[in-house]
N, C-alpha and C positions, 0 to 999 in steps of 0.2 A: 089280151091286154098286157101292157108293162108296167110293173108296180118298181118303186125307188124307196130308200129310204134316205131324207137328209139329214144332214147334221142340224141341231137344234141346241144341245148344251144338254141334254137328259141322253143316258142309257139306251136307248130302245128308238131315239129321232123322231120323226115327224114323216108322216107316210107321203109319197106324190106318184101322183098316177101319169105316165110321161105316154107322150108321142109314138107312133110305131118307130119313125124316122129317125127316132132320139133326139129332135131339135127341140123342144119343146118340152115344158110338165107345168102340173097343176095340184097344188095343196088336195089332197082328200081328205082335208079335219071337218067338212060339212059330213060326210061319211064314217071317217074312221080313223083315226091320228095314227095308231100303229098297225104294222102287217099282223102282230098275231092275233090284234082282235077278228079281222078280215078272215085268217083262217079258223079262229074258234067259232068262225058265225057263218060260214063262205054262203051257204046258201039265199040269206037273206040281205049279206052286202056286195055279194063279187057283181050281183046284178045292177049294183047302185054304181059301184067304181066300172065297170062298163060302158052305162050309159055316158060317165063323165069322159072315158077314155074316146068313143065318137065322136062326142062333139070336141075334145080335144085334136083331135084328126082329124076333123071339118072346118079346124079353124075359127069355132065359135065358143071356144071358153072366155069368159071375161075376165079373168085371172092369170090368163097362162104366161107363161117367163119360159125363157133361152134355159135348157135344161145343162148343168154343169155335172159332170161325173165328179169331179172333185172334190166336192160338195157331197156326196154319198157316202153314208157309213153300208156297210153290208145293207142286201135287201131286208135280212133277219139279221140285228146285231148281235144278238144272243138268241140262243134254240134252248127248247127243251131235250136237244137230241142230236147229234153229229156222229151219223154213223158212216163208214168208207170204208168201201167195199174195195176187189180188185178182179173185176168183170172182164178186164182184157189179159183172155188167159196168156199171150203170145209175151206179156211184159213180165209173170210170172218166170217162163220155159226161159227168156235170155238170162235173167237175174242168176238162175239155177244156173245153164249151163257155163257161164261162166266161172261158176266155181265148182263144175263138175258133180252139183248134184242133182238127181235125175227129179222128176215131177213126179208125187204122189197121185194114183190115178182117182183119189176121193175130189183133189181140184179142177176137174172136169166136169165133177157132177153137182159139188157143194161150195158155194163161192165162200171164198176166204173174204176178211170183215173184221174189221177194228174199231173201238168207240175212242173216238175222238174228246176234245174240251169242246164245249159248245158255250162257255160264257164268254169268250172276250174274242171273237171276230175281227176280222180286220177290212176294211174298206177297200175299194179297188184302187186308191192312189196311194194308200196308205205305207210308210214304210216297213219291208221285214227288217226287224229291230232281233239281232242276234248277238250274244254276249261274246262270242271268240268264234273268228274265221273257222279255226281248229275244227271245228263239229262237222264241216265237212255239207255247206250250205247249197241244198237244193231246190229246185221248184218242180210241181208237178201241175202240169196241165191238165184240167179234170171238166167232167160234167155232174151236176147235180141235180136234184130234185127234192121238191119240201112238201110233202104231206097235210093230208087231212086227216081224218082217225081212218086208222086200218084194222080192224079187229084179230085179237087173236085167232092164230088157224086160216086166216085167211090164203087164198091159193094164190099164183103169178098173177093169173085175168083181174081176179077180184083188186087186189092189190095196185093194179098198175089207175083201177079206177079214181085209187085213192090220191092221186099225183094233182097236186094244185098247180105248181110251176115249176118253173127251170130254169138254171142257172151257170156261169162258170164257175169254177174254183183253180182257186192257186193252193194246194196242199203241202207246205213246204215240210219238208223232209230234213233231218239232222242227220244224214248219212255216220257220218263216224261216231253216234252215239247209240245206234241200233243194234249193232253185234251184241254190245254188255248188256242190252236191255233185253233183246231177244232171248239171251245167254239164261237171265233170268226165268223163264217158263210162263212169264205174265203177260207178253207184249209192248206196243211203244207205250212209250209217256213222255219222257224230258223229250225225246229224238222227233219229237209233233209237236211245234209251237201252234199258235193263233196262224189261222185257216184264213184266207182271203178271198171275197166274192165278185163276180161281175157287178157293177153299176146296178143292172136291172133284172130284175126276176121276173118272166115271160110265162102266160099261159100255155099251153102245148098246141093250142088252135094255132099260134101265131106262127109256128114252123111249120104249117101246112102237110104237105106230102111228105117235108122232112122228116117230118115226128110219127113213127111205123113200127108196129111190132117192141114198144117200149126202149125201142132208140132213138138217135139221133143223125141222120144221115148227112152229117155234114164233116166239110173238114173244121178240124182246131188247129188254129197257128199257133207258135210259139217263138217269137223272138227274144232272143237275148243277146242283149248291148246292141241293139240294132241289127242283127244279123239273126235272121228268119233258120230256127235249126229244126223247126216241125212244122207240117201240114198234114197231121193223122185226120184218117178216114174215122170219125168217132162209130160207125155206124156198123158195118157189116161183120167186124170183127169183135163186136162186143158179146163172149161166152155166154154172160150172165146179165138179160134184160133188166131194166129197172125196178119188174115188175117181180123177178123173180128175186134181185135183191130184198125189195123189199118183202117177199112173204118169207125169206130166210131168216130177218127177226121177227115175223109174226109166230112162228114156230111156236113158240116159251112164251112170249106176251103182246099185250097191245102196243102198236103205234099211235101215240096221239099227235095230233094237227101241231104243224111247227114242228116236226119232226125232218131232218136234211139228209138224205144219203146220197152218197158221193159216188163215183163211176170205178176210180182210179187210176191210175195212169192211163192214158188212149195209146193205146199201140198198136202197130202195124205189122208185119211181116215182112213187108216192103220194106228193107231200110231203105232207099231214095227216098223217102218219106220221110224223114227224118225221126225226133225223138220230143218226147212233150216230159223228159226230167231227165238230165244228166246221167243218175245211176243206170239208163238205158244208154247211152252213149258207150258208156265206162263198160259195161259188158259187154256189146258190140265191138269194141276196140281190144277186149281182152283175147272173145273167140278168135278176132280176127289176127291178132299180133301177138300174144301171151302176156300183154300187160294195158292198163288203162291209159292212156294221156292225157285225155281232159281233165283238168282239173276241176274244182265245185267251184259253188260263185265266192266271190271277195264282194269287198266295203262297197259300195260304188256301183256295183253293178245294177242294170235294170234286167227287166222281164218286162216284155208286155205280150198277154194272152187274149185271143178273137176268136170268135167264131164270124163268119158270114154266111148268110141265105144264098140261094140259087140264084137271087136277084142282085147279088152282089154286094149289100147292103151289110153293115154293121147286125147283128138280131140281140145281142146283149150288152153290147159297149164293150170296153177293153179293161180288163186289167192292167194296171201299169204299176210297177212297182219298183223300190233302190233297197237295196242291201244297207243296211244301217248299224251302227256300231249300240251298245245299248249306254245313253248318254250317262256320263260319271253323277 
């Protein structure tokens, strides 16, 4: 099934359960008003939102309305949890080689992982709102997944059980604020604003044969300003499955439901395939020339990120987003 959340005028919105085709959704407050009651409860409501999601794709809901992305706050506006990982080890190796340092051999075996804010979420149409161009503004084309409880110790298999849905993300990046934070021995913070999500958050049935071995085998596009500069293979080149993300924080403690971990950047090896965040550009153009030339995004600029099924079809709806100054 495809779960939304709309805007309402509260925190947390008003849950709808939409259409495969995304033309359509339908209120799930006879059910369940928010996503994280769904996941605090999934066994005894995902079966209820289900039933509504068929007959929503039979065309027999009595309720149902023209489903608007615009209209959606995040699937989860707020998490108990945003954790983002960086599973595609190939986006790590250019970052390094571009500035000539080699890759420690423990990131082949132990995935690298950042905890993110998880209170203030941003919507998929929603403006990135950034206080000075300066910071060196990026986007990162990403996959996600949101939890059920994982118990500590859990292993990759066990873990991957735990996966309720899926999702896009827009991870945006502060590029020229990272160096002095990293510098510090803590990690990011200021250089990770608010996280942006696809429209809709999808069961894993819903990707059929796509959805294998705790991947994703499809491509992710990524346009900016209307010019297509990514179609990564999210799938075969992902190091570290979702499943094995996720038992990397099972380690030390429990995941509980409404918990989000993120893919990282999708990257390829292929550069004809282009690039799903700038800062992979910028490295590509340094090995290749000794210096970057893209520059990061400005005011004005959009991004819109997709994934599509084999069937050619939309499976998440798009991110679409403008570069925003932060209003005086």
């Amino acid at each position: 099934m495809k779960l939304a959340t709309y805007h309402d005028g509260s925190r947390d919105g008003q849950l709808v359960v939409v259409s495969r085709d995304l033309s359509s959704a339908h209120y799930a407050s006879g059910i369940a008003t928010r996503l994280q009651q769904v996941l605090d409860d999934w066994n005894f409501l995902s079966p209820q939102l289900e039933d509504l999601y068929l007959t929503l794709n039979h065309g027999k809901a009595r309720h149902a309305f023209a489903f608007e992305p615009a209209k959606c706050m995040a699937p989860l506006p707020r998490a108990y949890q945003w954790a983002d990982g960086s599973a595609f080890i190939n986006h790590v190796e250019l970052v390094r080689q571009a500035r000539s340092a080699a890759v420690p051999e423990s990131f082949y075996t132990d995935p690298l992982m950042y905890q993110g804010g998880s209170d203030d979420f941003l919507g998929p149409t929603d403006d990135i709102v950034v206080p000075d161009e300066a910071f060196g503004i990026d986007f990162e084309a990403e996959l996600a997944v949101v939890t059920g409880d994982v118990p500590m110790g859990s292993g990759a298999d066990a873990a991957l059980e735990g996966i309720r849905l899926l999702m896009l993300a827009n991870d945006v990046s502060l590029r020229n604020l990272i160096p002095d934070e990293l510098a510090k021995g803590f990690g990011f913070f200021q250089s990770k604003p608010a996280t942006a999500f696809s429209p809709v958050a999808v069961t894993p049935d819903e990707l059929g044969g796509a959805w294998r071995g705790g991947r994703v085998h499809l491509n992710l596009e990524s346009v900016w300003n209307g010019k297509r500069v990514g179609l990564c293979d999210a799938g075969d080149e992902m190091t570290f499955h979702f499943g094995q993300l996720i038992a990397h924080i099972c380690r030390t403690r429990n995941v509980r439901a409404g918990s989000i971990v993120g893919s990282g950047t999708v990257s390829n090896k292929d550069w004809s395939r282009g690039y799903s965040c700038i800062a992979e550009k910028r490295a590509i153009e340094t090995i290749e020339s000794g210096a970057p030339k893209t520059g990061f995004m400005r005011y004005g600029d959009t991004i819109h990120i997709e994934m599509k099924g084999t069937d050619g079809a939309s499976v998440f709806g798009a991110i679409e987003q403008k570069v925003a100054p932060l209003a005086a």
